[in-house]
N, CA, C and O atoms as a printed pandas DataFrame, in Angstrom:
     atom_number atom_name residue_name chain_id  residue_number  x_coord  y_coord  z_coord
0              1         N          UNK        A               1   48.744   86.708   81.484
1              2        CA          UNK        A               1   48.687   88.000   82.156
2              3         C          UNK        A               1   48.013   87.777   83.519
3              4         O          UNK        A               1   47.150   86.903   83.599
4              5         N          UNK        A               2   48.375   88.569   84.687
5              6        CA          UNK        A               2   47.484   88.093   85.760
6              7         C          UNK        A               2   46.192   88.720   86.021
7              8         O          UNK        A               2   45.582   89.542   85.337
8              9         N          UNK        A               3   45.901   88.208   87.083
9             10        CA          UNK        A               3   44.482   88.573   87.287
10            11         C          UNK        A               3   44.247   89.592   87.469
11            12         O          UNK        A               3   43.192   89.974   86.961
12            13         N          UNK        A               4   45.058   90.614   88.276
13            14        CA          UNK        A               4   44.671   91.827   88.479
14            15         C          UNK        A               4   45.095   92.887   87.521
15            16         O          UNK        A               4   44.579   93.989   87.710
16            17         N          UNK        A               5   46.095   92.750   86.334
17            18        CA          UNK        A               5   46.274   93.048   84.690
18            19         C          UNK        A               5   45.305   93.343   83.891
19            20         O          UNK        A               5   45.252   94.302   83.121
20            21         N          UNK        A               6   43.911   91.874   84.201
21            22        CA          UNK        A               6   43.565   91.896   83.247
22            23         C          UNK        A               6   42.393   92.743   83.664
23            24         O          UNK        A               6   42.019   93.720   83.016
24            25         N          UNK        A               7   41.611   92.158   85.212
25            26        CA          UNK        A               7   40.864   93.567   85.967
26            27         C          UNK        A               7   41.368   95.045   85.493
27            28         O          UNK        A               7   40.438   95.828   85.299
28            29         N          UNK        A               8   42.190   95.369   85.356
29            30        CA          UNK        A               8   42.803   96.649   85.284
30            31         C          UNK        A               8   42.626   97.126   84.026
31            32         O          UNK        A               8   42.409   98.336   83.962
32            33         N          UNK        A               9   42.659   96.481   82.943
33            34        CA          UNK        A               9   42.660   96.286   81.588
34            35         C          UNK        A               9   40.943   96.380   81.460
35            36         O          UNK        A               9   40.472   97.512   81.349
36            37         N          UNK        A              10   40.512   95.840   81.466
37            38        CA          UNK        A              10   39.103   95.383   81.548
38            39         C          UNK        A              10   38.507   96.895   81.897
39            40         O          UNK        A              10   38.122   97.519   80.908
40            41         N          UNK        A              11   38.412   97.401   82.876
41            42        CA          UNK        A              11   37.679   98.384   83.615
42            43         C          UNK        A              11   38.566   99.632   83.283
43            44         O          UNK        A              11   38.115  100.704   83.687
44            45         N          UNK        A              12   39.565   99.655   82.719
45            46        CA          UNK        A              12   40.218  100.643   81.979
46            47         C          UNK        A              12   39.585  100.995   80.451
47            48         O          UNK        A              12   39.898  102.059   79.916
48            49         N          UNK        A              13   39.000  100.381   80.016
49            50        CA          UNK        A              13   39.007  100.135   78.784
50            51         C          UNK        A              13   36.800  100.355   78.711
51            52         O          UNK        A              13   36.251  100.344   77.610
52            53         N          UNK        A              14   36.127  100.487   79.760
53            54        CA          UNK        A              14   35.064  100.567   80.060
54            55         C          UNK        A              14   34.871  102.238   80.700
55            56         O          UNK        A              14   33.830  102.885   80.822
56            57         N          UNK        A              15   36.270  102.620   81.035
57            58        CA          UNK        A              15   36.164  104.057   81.469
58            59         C          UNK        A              15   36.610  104.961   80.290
59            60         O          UNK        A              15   36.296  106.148   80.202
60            61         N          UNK        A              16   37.426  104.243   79.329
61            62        CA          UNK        A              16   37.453  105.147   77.929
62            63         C          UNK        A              16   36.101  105.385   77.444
63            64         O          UNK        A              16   35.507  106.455   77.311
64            65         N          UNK        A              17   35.644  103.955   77.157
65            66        CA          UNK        A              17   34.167  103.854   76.188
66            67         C          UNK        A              17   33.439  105.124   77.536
67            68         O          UNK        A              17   33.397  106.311   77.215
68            69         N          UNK        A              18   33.122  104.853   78.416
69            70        CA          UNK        A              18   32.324  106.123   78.715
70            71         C          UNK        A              18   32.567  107.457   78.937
71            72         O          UNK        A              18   31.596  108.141   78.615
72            73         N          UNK        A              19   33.626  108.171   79.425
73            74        CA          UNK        A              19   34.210  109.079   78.999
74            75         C          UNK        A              19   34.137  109.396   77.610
75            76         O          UNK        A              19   33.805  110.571   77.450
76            77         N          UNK        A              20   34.318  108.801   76.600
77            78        CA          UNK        A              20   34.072  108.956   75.555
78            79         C          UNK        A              20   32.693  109.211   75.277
79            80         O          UNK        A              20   32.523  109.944   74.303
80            81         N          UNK        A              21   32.032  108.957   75.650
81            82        CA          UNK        A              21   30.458  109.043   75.267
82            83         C          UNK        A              21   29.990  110.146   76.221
83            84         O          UNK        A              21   29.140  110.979   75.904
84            85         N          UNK        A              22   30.463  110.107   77.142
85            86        CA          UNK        A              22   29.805  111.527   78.264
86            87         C          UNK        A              22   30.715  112.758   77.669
87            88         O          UNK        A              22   30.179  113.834   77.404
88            89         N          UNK        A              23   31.719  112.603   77.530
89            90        CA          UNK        A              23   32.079  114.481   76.834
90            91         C          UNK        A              23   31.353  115.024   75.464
91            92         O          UNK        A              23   30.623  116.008   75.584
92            93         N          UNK        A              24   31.423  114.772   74.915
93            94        CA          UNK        A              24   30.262  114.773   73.892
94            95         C          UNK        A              24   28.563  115.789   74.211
95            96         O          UNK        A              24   28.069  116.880   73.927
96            97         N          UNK        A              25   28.166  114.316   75.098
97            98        CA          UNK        A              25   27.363  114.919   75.480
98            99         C          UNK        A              25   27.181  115.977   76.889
99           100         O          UNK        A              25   26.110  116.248   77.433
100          101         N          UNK        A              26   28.570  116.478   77.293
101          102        CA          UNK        A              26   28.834  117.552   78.016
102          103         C          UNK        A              26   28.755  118.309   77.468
103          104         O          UNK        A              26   27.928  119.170   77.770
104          105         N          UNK        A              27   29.574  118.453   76.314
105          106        CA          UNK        A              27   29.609  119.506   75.602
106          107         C          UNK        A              27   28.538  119.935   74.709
107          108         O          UNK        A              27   28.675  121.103   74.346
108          109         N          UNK        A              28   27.336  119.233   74.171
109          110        CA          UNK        A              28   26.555  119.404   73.700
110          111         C          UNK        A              28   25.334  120.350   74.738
111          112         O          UNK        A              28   24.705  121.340   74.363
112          113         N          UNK        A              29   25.264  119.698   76.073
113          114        CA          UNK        A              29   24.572  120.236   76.881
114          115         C          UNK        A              29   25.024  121.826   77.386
115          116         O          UNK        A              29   24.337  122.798   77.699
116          117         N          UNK        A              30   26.005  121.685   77.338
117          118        CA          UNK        A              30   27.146  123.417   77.915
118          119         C          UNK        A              30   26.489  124.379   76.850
119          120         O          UNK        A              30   25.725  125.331   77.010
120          121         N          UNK        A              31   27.072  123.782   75.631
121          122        CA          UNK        A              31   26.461  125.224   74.469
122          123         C          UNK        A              31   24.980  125.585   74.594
123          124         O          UNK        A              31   24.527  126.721   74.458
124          125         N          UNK        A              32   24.021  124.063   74.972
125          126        CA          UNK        A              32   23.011  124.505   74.777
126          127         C          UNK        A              32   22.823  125.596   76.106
127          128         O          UNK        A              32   22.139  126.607   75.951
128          129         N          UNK        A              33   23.423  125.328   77.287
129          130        CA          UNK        A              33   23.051  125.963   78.654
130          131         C          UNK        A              33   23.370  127.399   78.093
131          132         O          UNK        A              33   22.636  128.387   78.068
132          133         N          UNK        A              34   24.836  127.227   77.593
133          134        CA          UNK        A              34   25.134  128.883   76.960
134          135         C          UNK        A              34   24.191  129.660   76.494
135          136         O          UNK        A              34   24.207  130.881   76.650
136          137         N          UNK        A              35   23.142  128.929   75.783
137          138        CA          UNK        A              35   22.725  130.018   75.000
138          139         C          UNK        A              35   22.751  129.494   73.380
139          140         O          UNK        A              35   21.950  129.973   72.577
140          141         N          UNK        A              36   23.822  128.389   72.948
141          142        CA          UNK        A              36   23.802  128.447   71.602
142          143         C          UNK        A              36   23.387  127.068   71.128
143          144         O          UNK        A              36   23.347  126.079   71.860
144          145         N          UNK        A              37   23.043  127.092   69.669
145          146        CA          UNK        A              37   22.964  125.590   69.006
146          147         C          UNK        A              37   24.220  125.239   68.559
147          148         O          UNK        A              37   25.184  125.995   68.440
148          149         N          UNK        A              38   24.162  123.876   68.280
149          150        CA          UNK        A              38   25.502  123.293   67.676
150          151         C          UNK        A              38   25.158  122.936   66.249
151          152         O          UNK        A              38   24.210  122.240   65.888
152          153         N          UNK        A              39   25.819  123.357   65.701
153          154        CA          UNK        A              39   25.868  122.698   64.348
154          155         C          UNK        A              39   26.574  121.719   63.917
155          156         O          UNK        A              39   27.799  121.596   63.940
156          157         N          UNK        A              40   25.844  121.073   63.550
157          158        CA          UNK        A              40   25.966  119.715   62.608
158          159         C          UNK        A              40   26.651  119.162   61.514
159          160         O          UNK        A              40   26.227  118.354   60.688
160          161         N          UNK        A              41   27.966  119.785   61.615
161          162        CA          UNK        A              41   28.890  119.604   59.983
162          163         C          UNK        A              41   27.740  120.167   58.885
163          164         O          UNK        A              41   27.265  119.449   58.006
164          165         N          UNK        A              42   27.500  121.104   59.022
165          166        CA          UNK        A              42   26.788  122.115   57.944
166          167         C          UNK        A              42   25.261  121.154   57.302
167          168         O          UNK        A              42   24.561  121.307   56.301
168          169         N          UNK        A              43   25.240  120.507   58.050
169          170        CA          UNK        A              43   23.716  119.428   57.866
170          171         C          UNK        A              43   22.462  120.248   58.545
171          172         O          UNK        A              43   21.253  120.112   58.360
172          173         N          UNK        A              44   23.020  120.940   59.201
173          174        CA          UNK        A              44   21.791  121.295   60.259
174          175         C          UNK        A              44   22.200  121.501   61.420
175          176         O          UNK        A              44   23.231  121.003   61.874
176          177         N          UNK        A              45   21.259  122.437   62.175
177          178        CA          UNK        A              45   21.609  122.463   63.952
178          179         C          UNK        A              45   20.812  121.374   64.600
179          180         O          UNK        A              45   19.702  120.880   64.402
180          181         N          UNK        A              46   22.005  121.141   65.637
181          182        CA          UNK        A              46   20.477  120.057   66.640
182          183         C          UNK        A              46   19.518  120.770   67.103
183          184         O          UNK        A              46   19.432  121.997   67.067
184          185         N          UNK        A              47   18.602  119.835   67.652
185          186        CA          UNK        A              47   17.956  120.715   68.426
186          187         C          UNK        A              47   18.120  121.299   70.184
187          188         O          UNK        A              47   17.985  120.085   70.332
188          189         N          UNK        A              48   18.226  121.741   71.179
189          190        CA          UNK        A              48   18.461  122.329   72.113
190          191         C          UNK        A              48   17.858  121.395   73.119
191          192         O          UNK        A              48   16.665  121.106   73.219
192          193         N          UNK        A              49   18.735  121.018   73.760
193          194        CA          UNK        A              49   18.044  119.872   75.302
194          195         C          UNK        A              49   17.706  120.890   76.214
195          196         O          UNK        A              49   16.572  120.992   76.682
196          197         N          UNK        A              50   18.746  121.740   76.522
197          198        CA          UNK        A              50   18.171  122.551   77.737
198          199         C          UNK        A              50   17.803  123.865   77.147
199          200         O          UNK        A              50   18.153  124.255   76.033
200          201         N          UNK        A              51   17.062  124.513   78.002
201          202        CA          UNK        A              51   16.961  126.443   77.787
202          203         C          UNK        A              51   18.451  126.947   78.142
203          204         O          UNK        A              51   19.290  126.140   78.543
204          205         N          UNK        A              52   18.686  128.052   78.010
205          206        CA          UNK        A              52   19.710  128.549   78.201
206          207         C          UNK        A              52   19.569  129.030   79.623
207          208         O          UNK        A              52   18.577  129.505   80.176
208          209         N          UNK        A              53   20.951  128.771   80.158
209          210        CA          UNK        A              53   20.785  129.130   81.849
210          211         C          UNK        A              53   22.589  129.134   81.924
211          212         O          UNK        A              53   23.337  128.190   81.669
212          213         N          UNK        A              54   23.030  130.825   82.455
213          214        CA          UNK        A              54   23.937  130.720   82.465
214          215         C          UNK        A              54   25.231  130.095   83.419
215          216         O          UNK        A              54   26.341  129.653   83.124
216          217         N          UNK        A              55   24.377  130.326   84.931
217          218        CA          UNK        A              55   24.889  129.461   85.818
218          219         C          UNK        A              55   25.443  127.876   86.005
219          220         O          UNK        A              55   26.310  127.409   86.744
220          221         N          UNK        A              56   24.534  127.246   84.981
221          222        CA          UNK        A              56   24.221  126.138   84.348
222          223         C          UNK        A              56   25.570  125.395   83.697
223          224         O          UNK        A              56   26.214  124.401   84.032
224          225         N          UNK        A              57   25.674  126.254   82.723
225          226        CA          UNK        A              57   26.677  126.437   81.695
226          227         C          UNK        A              57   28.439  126.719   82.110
227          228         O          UNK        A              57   29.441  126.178   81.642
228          229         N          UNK        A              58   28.293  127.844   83.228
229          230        CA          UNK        A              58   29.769  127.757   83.832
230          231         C          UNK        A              58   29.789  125.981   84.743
231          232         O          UNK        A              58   30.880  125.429   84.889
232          233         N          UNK        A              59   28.825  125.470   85.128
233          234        CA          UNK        A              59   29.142  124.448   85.837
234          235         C          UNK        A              59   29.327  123.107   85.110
235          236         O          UNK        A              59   30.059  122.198   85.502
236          237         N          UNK        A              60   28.298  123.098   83.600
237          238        CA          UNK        A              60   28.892  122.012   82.861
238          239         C          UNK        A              60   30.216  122.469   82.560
239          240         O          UNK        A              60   30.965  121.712   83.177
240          241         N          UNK        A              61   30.889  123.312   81.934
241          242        CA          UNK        A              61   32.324  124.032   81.682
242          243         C          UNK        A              61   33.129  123.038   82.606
243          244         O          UNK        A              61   34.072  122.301   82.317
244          245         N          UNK        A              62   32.510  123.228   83.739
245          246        CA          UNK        A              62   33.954  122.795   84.788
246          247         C          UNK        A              62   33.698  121.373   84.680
247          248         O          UNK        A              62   34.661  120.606   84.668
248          249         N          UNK        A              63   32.694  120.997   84.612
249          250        CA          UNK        A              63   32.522  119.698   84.390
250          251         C          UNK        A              63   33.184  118.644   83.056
251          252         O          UNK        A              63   33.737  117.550   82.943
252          253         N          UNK        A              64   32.710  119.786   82.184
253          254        CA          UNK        A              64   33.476  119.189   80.842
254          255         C          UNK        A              64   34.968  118.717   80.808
255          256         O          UNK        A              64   35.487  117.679   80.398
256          257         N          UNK        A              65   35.588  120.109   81.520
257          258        CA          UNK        A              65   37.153  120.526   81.468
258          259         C          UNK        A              65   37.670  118.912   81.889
259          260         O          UNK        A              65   38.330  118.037   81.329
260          261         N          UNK        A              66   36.894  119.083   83.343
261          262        CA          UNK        A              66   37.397  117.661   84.367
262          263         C          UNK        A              66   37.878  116.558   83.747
263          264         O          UNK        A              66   38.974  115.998   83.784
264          265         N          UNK        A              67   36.320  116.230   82.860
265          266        CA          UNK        A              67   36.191  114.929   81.968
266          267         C          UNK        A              67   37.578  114.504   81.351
267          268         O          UNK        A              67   38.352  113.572   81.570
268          269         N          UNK        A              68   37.568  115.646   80.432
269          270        CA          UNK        A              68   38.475  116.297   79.149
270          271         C          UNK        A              68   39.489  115.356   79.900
271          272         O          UNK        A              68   39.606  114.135   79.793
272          273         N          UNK        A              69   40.419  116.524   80.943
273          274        CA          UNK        A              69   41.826  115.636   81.643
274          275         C          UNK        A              69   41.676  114.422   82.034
275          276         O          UNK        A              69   42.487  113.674   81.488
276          277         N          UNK        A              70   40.609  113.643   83.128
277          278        CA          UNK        A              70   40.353  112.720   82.951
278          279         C          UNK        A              70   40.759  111.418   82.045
279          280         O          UNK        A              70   41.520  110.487   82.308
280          281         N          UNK        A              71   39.974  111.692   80.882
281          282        CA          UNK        A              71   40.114  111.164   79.562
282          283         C          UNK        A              71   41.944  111.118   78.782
283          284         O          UNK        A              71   42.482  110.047   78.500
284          285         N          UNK        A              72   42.624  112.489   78.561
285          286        CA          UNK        A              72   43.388  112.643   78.691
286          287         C          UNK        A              72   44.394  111.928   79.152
287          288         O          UNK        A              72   45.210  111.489   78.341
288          289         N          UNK        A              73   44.540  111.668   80.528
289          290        CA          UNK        A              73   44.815  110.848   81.594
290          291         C          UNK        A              73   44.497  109.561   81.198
291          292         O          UNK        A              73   45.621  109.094   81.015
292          293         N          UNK        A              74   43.677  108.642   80.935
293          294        CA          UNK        A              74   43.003  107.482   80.743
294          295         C          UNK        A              74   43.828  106.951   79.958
295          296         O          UNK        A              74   44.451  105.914   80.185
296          297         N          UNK        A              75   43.907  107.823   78.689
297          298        CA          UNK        A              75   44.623  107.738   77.141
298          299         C          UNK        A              75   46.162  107.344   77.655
299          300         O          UNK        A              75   46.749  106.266   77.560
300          301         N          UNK        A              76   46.509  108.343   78.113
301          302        CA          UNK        A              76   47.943  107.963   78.438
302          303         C          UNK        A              76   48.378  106.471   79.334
303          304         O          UNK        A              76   49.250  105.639   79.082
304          305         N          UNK        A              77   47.750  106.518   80.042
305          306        CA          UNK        A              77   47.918  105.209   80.683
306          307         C          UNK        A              77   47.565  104.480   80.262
307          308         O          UNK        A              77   48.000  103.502   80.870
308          309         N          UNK        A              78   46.684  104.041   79.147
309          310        CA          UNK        A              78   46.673  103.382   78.339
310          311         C          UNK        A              78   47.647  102.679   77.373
311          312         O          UNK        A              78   47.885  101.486   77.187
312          313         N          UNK        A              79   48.222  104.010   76.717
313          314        CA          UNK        A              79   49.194  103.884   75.770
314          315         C          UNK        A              79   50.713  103.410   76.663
315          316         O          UNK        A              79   51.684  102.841   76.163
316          317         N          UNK        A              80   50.573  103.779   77.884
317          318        CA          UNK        A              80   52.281  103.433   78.388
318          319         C          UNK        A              80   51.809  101.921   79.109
319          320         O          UNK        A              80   52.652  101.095   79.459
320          321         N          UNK        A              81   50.227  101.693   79.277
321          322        CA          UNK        A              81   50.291  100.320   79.333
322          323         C          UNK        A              81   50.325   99.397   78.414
323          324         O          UNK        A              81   50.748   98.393   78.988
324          325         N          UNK        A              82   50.163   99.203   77.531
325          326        CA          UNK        A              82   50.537   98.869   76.166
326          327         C          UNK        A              82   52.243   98.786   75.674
327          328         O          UNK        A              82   52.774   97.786   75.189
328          329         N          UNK        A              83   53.022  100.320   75.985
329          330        CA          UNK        A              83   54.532  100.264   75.856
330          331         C          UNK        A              83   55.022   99.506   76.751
331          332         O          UNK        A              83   56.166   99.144   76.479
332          333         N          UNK        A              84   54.540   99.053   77.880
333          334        CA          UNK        A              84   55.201   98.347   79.106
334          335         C          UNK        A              84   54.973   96.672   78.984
335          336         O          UNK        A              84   55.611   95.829   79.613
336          337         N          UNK        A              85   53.680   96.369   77.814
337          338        CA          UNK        A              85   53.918   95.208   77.407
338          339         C          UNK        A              85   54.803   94.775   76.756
339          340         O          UNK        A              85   55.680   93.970   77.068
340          341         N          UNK        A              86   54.491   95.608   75.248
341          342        CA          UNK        A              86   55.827   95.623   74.580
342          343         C          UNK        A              86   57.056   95.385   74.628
343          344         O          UNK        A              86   57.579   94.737   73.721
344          345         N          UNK        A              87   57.668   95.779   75.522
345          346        CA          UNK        A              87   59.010   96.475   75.697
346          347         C          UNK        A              87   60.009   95.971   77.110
347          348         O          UNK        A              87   61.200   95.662   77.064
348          349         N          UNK        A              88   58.868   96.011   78.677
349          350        CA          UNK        A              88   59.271   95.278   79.441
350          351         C          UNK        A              88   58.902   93.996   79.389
351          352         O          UNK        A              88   59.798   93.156   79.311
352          353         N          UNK        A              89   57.703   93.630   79.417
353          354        CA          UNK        A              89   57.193   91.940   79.253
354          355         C          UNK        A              89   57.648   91.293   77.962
355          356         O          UNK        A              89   58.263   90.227   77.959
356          357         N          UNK        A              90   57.422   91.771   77.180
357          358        CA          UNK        A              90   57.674   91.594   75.898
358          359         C          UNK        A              90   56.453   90.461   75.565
359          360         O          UNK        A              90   56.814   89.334   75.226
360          361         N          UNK        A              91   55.410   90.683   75.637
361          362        CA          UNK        A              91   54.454   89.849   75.696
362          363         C          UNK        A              91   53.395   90.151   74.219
363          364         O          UNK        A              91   53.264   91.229   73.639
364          365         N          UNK        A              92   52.858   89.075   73.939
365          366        CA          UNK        A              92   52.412   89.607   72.456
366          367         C          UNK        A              92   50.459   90.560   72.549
367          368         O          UNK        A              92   49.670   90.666   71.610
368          369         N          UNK        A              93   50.271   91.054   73.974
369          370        CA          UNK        A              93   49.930   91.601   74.409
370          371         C          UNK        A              93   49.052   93.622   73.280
371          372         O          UNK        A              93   47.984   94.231   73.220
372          373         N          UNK        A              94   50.514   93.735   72.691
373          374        CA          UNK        A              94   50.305   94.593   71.246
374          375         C          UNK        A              94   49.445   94.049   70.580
375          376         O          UNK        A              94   48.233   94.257   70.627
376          377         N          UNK        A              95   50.283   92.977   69.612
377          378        CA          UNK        A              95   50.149   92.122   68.961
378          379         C          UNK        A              95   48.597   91.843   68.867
379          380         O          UNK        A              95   47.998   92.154   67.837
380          381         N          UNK        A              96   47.841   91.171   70.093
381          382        CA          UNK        A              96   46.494   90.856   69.898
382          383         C          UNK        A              96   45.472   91.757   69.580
383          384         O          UNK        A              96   44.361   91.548   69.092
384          385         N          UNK        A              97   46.212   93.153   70.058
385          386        CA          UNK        A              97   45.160   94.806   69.732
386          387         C          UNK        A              97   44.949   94.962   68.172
387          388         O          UNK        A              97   43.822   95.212   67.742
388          389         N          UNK        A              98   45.950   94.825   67.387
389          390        CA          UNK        A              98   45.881   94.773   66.493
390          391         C          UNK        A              98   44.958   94.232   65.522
391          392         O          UNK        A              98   44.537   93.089   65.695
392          393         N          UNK        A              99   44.430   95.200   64.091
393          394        CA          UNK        A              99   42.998   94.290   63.454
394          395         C          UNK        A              99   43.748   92.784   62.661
395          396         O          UNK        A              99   44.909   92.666   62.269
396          397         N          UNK        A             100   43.159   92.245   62.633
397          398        CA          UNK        A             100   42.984   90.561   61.970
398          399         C          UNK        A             100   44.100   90.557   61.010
399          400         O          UNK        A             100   45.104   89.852   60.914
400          401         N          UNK        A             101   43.571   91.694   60.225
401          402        CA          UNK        A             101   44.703   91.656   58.432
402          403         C          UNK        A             101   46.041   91.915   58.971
403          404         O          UNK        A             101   46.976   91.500   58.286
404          405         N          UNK        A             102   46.301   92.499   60.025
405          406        CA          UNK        A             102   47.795   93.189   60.218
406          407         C          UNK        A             102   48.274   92.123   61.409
407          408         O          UNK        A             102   49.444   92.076   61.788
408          409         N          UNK        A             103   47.251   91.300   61.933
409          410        CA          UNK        A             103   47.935   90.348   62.861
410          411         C          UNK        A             103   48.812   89.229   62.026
411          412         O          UNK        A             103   49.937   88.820   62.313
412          413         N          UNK        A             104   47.885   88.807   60.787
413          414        CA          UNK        A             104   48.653   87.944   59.793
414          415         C          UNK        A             104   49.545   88.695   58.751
415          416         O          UNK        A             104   49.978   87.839   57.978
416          417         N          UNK        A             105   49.932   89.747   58.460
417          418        CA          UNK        A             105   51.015   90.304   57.699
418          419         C          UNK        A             105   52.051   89.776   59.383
419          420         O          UNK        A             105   52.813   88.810   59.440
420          421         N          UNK        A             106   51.809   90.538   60.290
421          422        CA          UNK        A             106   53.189   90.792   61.441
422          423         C          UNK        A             106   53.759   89.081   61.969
423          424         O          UNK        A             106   54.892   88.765   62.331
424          425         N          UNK        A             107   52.499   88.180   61.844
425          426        CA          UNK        A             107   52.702   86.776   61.764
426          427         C          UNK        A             107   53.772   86.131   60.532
427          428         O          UNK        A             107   54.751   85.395   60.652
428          429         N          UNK        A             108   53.127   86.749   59.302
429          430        CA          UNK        A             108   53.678   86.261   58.620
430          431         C          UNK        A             108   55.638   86.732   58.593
431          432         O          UNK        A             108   56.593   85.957   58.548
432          433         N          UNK        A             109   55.633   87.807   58.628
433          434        CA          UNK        A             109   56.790   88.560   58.985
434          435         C          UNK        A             109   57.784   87.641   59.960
435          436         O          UNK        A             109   58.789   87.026   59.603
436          437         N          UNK        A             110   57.238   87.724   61.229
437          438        CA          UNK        A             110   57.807   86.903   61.902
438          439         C          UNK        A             110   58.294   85.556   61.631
439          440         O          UNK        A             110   59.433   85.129   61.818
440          441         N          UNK        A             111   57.195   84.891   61.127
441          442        CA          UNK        A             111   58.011   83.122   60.591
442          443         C          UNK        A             111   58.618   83.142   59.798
443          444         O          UNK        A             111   59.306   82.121   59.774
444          445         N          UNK        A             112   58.977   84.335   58.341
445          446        CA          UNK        A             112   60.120   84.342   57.318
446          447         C          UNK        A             112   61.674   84.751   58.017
447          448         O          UNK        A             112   62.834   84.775   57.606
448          449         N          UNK        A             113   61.073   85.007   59.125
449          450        CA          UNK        A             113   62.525   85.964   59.512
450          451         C          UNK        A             113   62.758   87.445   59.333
451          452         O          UNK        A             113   63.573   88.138   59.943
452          453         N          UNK        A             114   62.042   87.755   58.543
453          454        CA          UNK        A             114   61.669   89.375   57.595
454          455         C          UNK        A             114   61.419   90.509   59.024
455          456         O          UNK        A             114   60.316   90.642   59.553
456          457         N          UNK        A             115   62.587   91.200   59.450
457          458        CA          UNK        A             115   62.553   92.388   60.292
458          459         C          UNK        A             115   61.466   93.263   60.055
459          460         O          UNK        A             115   61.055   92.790   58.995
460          461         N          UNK        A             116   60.780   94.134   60.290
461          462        CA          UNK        A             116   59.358   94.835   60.349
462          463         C          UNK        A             116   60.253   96.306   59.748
463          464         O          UNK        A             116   59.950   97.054   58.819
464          465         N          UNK        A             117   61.519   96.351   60.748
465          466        CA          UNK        A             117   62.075   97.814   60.077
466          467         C          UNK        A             117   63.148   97.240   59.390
467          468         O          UNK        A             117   64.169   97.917   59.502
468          469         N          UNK        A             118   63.330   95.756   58.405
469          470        CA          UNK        A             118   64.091   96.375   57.450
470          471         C          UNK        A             118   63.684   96.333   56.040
471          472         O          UNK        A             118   62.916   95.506   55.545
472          473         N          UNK        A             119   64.434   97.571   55.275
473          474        CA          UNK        A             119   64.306   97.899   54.439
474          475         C          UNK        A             119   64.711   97.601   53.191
475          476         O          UNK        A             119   65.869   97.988   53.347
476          477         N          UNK        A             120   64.680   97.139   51.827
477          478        CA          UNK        A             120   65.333   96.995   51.186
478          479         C          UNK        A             120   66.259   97.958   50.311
479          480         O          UNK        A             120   65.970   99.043   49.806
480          481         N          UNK        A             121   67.203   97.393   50.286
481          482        CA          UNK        A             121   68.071   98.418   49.400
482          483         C          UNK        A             121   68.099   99.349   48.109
483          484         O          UNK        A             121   68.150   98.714   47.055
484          485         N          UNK        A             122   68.078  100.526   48.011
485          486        CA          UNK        A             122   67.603  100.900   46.963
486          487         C          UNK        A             122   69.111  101.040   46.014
487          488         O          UNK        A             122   70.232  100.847   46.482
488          489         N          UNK        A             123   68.823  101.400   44.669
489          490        CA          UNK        A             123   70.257  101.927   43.731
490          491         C          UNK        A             123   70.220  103.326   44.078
491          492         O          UNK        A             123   69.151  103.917   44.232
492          493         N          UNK        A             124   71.292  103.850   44.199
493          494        CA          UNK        A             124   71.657  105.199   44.565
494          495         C          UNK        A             124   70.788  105.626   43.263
495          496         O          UNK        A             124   70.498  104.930   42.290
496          497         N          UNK        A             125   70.394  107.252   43.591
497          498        CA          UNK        A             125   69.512  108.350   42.589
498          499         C          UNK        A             125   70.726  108.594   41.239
499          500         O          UNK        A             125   71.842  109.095   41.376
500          501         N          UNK        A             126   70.173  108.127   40.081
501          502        CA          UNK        A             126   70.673  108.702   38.873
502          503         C          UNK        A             126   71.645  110.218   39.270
503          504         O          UNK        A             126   71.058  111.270   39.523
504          505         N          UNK        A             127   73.114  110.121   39.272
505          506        CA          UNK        A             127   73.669  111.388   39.137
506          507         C          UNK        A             127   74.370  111.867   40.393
507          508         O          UNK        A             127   75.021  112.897   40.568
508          509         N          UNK        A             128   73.971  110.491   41.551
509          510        CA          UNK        A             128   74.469  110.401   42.521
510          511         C          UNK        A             128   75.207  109.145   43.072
511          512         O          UNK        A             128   75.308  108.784   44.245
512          513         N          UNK        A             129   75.798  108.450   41.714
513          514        CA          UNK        A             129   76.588  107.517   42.286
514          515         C          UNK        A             129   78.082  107.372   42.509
515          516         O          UNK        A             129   78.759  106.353   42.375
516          517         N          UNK        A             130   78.589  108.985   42.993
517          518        CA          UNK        A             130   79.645  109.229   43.512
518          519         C          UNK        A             130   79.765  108.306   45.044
519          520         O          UNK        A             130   80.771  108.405   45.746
């Protein structure tokens, strides 16, 4: 892959992980600005970082939203960089994303000859072998 692929890849993949970790805590900070606690999958509420301030709160909002598409955005180009390995390069590029156990099933697949989509034949359903 070249150099500037893998730059791209690299620092793509460093803007998920944080995006990922900053909406979260956007959104945790917004409710609290609102006014409200968050609850905790019925464990408990957190506790409140900020006081409530409503001005506050419309501006994390817009802030959040941003992230949100952002992220959104990130995802997708992600995923059509990934289809563009696949498909135009044809490079095993997928292949390495993949966890350990499913790299050696798709390995193994490959050296029998064994197609991924084919299927074996079934006997027609009892009552339908017109």
């Amino acid at each position: 892959m070249p150099q500037a692929m893998r730059f791209a890849a690299q620092w793509g993949e460093y803007g998920l992980y944080a995006l990922l970790l900053i909406q979260p805590i956007l959104g945790l900070l917004h409710t609290n600005a609102h006014g409200d606690r968050v609850n905790l999958f019925f464990l408990g509420q957190l506790p409140a970082l900020i006081g409530q301030d409503r001005p506050l709160a419309k501006q994390l909002l817009k802030v959040h939203e941003t992230v949100g598409l952002f992220l959104l955005g990130l995802i997708a180009l992600h995923a059509l960089a990934a289809l563009y390995h696949h498909f135009w390069r044809r490079d095993d590029t997928l292949k390495a994303m993949l966890p350990q156990g499913m790299r050696r099933r798709v390995a193994r697949r490959s050296s029998t000859g064994i197609s991924s989509r084919a299927r074996p034949k079934l006997p027609p359903a009892p009552g339908n072998a017109g």
